[in-house]
N, C-alpha and C positions, 0 to 999 in steps of 0.2 A: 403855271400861267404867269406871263410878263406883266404884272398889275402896273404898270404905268402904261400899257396900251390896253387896257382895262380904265385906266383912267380916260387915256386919251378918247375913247366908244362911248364912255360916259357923259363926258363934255360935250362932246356932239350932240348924241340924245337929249341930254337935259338944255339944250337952248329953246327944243321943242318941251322944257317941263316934265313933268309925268316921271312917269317911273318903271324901272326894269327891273331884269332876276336874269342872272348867268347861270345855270347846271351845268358842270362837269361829273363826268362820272355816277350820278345822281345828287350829289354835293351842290348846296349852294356857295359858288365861287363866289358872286359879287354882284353887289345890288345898291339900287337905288330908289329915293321917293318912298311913297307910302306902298306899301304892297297887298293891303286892303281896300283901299278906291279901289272901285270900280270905272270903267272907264267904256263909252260907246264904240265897241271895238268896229260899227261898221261891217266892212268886207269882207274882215277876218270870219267873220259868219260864213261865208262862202266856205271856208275849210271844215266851219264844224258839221256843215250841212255833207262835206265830204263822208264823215266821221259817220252820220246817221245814213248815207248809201252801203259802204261797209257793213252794219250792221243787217239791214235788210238783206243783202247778200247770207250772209250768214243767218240768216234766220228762213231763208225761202224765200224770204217776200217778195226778192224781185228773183226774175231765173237767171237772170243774166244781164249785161250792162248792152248787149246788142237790142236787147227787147224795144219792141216800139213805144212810146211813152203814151200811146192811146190805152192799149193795152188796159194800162192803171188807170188812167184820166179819161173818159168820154169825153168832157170839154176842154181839153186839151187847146190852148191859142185861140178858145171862142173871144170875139171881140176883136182880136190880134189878127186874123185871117184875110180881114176884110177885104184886100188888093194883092192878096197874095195869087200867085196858078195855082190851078188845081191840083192838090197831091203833095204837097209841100208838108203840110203839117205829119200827115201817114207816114213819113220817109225821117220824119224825128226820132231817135233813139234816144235811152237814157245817157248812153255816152255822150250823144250830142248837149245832151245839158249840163252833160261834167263839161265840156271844153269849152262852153264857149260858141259852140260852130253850129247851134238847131237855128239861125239864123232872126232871136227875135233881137228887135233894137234895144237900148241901155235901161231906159225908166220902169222902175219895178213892177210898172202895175199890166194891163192889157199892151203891151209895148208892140208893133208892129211886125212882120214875118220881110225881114230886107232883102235878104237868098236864100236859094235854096241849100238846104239841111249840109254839113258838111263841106261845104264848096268855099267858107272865109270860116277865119276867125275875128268875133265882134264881141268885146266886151259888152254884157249883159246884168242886168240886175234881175230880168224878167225872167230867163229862162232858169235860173236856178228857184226863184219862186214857184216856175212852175213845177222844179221838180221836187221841193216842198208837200206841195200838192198831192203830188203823185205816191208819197211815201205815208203821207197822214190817209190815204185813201187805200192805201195797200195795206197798213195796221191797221186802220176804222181807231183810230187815236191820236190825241195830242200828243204833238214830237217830243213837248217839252215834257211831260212829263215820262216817255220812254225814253227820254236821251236820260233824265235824272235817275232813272230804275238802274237803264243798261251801261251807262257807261259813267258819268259826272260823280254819282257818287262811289262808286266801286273802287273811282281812283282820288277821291277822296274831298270834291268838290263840293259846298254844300250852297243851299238857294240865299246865303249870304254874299257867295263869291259871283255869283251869276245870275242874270235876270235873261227873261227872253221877250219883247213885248210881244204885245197883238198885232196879229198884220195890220201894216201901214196902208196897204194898197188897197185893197181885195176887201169883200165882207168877212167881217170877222170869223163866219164859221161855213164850212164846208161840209153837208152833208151829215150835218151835225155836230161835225169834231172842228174843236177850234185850231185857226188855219194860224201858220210861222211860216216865216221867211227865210230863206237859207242866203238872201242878196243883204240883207242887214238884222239887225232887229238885237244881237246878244251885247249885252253891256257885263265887264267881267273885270275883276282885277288881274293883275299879272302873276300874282300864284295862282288862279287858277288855268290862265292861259301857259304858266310852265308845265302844268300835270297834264295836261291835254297836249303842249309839245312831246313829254318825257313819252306819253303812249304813243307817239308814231317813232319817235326814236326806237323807241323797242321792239317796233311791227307789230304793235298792236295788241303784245303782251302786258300783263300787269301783278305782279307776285309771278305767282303760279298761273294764272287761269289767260287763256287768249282770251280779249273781249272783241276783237275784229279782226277779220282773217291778213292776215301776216302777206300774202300777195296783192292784198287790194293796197296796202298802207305802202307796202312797198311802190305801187302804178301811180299810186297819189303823189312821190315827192320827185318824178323821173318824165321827162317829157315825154307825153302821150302817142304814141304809133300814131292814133286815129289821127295829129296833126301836122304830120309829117309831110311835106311840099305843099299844106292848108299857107294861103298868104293873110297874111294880117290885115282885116280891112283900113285901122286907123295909125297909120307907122308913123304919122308924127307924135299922137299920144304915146303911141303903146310899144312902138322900134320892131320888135323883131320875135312877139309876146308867144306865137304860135311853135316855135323854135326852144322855147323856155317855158312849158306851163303843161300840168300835170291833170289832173283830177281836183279840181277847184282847188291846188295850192299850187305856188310859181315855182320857180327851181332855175339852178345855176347849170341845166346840162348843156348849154352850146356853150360856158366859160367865160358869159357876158360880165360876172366877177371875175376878174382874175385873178386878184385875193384871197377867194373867196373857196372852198373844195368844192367838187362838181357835183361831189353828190350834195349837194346845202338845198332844201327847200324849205318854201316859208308862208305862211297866210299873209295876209297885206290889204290892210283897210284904209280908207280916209281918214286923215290927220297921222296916217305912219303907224299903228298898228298891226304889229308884228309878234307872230309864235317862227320862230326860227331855228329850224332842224339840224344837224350838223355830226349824219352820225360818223365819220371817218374821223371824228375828232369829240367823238362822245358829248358833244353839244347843246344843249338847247339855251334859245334867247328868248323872255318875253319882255317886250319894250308898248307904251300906250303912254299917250298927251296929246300935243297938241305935234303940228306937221313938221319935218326936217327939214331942215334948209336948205334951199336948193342947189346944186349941185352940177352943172353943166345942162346938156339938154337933154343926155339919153333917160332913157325911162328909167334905168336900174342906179344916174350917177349918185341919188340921192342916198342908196343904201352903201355907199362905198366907203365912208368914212366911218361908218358905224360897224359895219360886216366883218371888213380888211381886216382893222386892228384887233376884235376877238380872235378871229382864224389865227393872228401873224401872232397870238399870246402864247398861243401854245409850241412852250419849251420843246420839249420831247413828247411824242406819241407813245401812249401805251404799247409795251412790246407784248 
């Protein structure tokens, strides 16, 4: 790798502060800032909450990503309903809360039903809470502690590197079992958001053992079918987001980097936290501080100066 375009990725980032970890090959390339802070990764929640669908797949708990999200939740969008048509909430899938597209508005808590299921893509905070929900009600357990059993520590993360609070929105407990948020809530440092990169790099392997099934990890960093001619409700915020976004993490498949390889996805929270995938080039990036600088208008210009320069590092590709 060309360490002065390692540097130059570096310079960038750290205007926003904080601190990163480059993986090549398993290797750590090249790092900065503290690698113990913790840092409120925000949105990047939205990926791990990907991580804990995987799992439930793999375990039974859901049958499948078509299932209805009533299904699991009886009070599925209660509160949230209120001016919706009739039948709107029934026609939700679990898919629809991966993408984006069960149509509830942004704020994480009871957030409104805008369209019908499938029909836009609407950045939401709500429906990935809701399908939080739906997964602490399919185990009858706190996430936090099945994500720490099944996955956090096995690849080597301990309740040092990661917190997860209490739901922000919602009362704290569901049916007994205390309720997490998949729209925010995990504050972590950047080693352990590279161990949680390096498991999707791999498809979900870890040593020997698979800990999430190797096609779901793969659906997650690859623009999703189900959004396929879905149009973007907010293209001044968000550009062209439906075209580019997976299973709660975003991805470069329509090329909107062009720096950048096509297969590169990535988590993406408030203030610029990022786990960053990059397996054509054996990659992972965790970057966390404070926000990037802005960078023209489109949605993606701001990762351009930091993404670019890692991809363009690399000398020669593994033969």
């Amino acid at each position: 790798m060309d360490e002065a375009l390692l540097v130059k990725a570096r310079d960038y980032a750290t205007q926003g502060q904080g601190s990163g970890m480059i993986i090549r090959h398993g290797r750590l390339a090249f790092w900065w800032g503290d690698l113990r802070q913790r840092y409120d990764l925000k949105s990047t929640t939205k990926s791990f909450g990907a991580a804990a669908v995987g799992l439930a797949l793999l375990d039974g708990k859901l049958k499948s990503l078509g299932d209805k999200a009533l299904m699991y939740h009886s009070a599925l969008g209660q509160g949230a309903d209120a001016n919706a048509p009739p039948g709107w909430l029934e026609k939700i899938t679990i898919e629809h809360l991966l993408t984006h597209t069960a149509g509830f508005d942004k704020p994480g808590g009871t957030a409104k039903l805008l369209f019908e299921p499938g029909t836009r893509w609407a950045y939401s905070d709500s429906a990935p809470n809701w399908l939080a929900e739906c997964l602490s009600l399919a185990y009858k357990r706190d996430l936090d502690e099945m994500m720490f059993e099944r996955l956090f520590e096995p690849i080597g993360i301990k309740r040092s590197d990661l917190t997860w609070r209490a739901n922000a929105y919602r009362p704290r407990k569901i049916e007994g079992v205390e309720r997490r948020e998949f729209g925010s809530g995990i504050h972590a440092n950047v080693d352990a958001m590279a161990r949680f990169g390096y498991l999707f790099l791999r498809k979900g392997l870890w040593q020997d053992k698979q800990l999430l099934p190797a096609d779901f990890v793969e659906a997650c960093g690859k623009p999703a079918r189900i959004l396929r001619g879905v149009p973007t409700a907010d293209q001044k915020t968000y550009g062209r987001a439906s075209e580019h976004y997976g299973y709660l993490w975003w991805n470069n498949g329509d090329r909107a980097l062009k720096d950048v390889p096509e297969d590169a996805f990535w988590s993406w929270g408030l203030y610029d936290s990022l786990i960053v995938v990059i397996p054509s080039l054996d990659i992972v990036l965790a970057r966390a501080g404070k926000s990037l600088r802005e960078e023209g208008g489109g949605h993606y210009d701001k990762l351009a100066p930091l993404l670019g320069p890692i991809a363009k590092s690399v000398k020669r590709q593994q033969q």
